[in-house]
N, C-alpha and C positions, 0 to 999 in steps of 0.2 A: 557399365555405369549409365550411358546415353546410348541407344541404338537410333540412327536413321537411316530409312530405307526409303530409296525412290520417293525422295519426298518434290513434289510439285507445287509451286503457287505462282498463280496468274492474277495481271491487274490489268482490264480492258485489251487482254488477249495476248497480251506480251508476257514472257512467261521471267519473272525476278527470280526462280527457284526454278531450274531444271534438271530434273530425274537423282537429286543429290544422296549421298551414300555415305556417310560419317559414324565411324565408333569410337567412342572415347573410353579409353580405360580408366580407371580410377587410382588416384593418387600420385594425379598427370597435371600438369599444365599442356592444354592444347591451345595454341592462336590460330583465329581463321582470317587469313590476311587477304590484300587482295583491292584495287580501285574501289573508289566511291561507285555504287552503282552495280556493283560484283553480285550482290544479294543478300551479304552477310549478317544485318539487320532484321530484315525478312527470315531468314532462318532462325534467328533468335526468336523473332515476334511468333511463329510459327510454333517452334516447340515450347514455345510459357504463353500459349492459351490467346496470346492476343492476335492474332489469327488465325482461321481455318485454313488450312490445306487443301488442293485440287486433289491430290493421292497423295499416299505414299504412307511411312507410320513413323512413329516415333515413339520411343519406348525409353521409360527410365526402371532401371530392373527388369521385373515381368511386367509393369502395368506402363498403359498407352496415358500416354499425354494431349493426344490428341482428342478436343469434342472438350474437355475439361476448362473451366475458367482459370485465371491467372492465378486468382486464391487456391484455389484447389494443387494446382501445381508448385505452388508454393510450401502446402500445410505438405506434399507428397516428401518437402525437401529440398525442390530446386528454387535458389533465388536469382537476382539479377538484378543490375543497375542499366541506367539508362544515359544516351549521349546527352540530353540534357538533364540529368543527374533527380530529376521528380523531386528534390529538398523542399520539407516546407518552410522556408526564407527566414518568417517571421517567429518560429519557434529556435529554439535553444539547438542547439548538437545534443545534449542528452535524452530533450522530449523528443527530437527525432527519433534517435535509437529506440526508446520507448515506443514510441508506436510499432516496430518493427517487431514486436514481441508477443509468441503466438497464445493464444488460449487465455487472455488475460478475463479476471473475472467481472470486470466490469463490463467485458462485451456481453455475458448473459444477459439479457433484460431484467430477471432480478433482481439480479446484484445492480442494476443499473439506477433502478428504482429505490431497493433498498440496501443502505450502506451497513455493509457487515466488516465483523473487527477483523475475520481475515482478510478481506480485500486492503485495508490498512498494511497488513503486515505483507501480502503480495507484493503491496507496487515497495515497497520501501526493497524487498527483496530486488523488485525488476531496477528500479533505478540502481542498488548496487552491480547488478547485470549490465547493466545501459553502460554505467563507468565504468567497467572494466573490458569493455567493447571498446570506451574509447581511449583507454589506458594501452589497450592493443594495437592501436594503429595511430599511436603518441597523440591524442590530442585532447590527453587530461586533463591540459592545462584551458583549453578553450572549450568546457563540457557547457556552461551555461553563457557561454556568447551565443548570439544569435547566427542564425545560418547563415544568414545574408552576409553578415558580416567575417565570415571565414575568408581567406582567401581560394580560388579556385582550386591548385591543389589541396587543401584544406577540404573540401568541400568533396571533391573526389576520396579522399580517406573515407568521408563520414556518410559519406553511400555504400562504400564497403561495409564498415563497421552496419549500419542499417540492415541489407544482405543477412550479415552475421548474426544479431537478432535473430532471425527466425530459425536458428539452426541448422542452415542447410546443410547437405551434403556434397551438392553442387551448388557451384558460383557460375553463372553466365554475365561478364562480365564487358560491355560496350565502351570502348576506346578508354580504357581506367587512365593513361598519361595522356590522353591528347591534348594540347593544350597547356602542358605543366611545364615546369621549370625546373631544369637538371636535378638539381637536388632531393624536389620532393618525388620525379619517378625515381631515384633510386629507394627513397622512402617507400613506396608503392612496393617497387620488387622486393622489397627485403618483407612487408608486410603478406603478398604473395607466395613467396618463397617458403615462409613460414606456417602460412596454413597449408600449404602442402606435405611441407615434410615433419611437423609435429602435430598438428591438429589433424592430418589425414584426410583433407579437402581434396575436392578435385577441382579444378579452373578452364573453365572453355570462352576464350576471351577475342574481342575482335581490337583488333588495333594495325595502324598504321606506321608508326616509329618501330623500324626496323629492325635498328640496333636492340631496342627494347624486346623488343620478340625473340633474335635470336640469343640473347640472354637469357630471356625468362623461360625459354618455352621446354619442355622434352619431345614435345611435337606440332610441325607443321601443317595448315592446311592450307592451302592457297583458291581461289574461286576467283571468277570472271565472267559478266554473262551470265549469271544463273548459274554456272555450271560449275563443278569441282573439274581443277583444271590438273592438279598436282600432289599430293603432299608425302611429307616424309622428318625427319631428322633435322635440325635446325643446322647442319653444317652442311646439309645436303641441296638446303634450299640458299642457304651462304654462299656456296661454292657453282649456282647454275646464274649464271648470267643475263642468259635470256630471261627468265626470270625475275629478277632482280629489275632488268632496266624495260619489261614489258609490265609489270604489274604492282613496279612501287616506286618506280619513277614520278 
């Protein structure tokens, strides 16, 4: 699904990504856990376009991700949310979702200029699309409250749900419970949980709640330094100590 190979990236000679080497299988939840500072960010930003790489390659299927814009890696299939969540505040939860929806015909310039009766019948399609995005990750009830006004978890949902819009096939997912409250991570895993094992999703996610990881995950990746330090089986990375109180302490 994701190959990385020797991937490298340096910022004023310090190197945040050194020599890393990650496969993700498909119809996996993988976490890349690991201190503030580890790189893990950077490896995201790295392979969806929003940075260059020093070497190294990254590949989704047979094609390279790398040299490619953000859109580009997106329309390939791979989405992503962000630690501060990109909402835009002042619009609804559904217009969110809605703009997250690929090939819409009013991005033509045509169609932009001139109003045609299938672009009517498009968006009314995409808005039932939009709701049932956010019928999927419960938050039917709040489709045309404004973002701002969500609560954080809330808000974390309907970045996924946005994600989902575009169809991907991969989710790269930055800290999805940081910051939530018991309840709605477990909302979250069970929303997770579920694009994986009935929608056929794959999840490459970074987070720090531990517990949360080794619940969610089927595999481990742990980094420090730049460097991939460890990974394996979430009972494997449960069970090493060092570990545990070197890198998520």
């Amino acid at each position: 699904m994701l190959e990385i190979r020797n991937l490298v990236k340096s910022f004023d000679g310090v190197q945040a990504v050194q020599d890393v080497t990650i496969s993700l299988s498909p119809g996996r939840i993988t976490s890349l856990i690991g201190p503030n500072g580890a790189g893990k960010t950077t490896l995201f930003n790295v392979v969806t376009g929003f940075l260059s790489p020093d070497s190294g390659t990254a590949t989704y299927g047979s094609v390279s991700l790398l040299g490619l814009s953000p859109w580009r890696v997106t329309r390939l299939g791979v989405s992503r949310t962000f630690q501060n969540l990109r909402l835009f505040r002042r619009l609804t939860a559904v217009e969110n979702v809605l703009l997250g929806i690929q090939n819409q015909q009013g991005e033509r310039v045509t169609n932009a200029l001139f109003r045609f009766s299938t672009s009517n019948h498009e968006h009314t399609q995409n808005v039932e699309k939009a709701e049932k995005l956010l019928q999927f990750v419960g938050l039917e009830d709040h489709a045309h409250a404004l973002a701002d006004n969500l609560s954080y978890g809330q808000q974390k949902l309907l970045s996924i749900a946005c994600c989902l819009a575009t169809e991907p096939r991969l989710l790269l997912l930055d800290e999805p419970v940081a910051g939530v409250q018991p309840a709605m991570i477990e909302k979250i895993e069970a929303v997770l949980k579920q694009l994986v094992r009935e929608q056929e999703k794959t999840v490459f996610l970074i987070e720090h709640d531990i517990d949360f990881v080794l619940r969610v995950s089927d595999h481990v990746i742990v980094m420090d330094e730049g460097k991939k330090v460890v990974e394996g089986m979430p009972a494997a990375i449960r069970d090493n100590s060092e570990i545990l109180e070197a890198y998520l302490s």
